[in-house]
N, C-alpha and C positions, 0 to 999 in steps of 0.2 A: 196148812198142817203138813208139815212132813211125815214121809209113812217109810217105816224101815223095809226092808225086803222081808224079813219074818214074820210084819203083822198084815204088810201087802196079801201072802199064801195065806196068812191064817183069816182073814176076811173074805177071800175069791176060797176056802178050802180047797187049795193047790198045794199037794206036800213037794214036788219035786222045783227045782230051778229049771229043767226041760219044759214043764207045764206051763212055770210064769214066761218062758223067753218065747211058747209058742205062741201064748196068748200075745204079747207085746212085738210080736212081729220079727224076735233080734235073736242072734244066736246063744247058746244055752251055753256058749264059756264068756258072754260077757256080762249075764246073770250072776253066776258063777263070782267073778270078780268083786260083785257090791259086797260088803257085809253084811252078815245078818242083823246086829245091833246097830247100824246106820242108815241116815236114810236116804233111799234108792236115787238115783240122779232126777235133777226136776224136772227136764223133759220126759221123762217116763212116766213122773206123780203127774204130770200135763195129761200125759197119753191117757193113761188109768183113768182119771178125773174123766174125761171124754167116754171115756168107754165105758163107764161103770159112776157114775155121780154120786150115787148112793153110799159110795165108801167114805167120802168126801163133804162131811156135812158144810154149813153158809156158816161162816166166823159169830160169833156171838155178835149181837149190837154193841159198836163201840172197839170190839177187835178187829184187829189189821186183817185183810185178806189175804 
């Protein structure tokens, strides 16, 4: 599942891009950079995924992983 940057903060309730880039480790202009209605690079939904599973639910039986 891809997770756009906007529904990434609205599941962690993070309103800023400083919050999600401290959370993620990265600086806060290259948060910045993603859009909001796309979704956030895969190494990042990797990271998230790891650090928080719970946003992430297991594909349906039968859906791609």
């Amino acid at each position: 599942m891809d997770m756009t940057k906007a529904a990434v903060k609205a599941a962690l309730n993070i309103e800023t891009d400083a919050a999600l880039a401290s959370l993620l480790g990265i600086g806060r202009w290259a948060v910045g950079q993603w859009p909001a209605d796309q979704p956030i690079p895969q190494a990042r939904q990797w990271q998230l995924q790891a650090m928080r599973p719970e946003l992430f639910p297991a594909p349906a039986k039968g859906e791609a992983a």
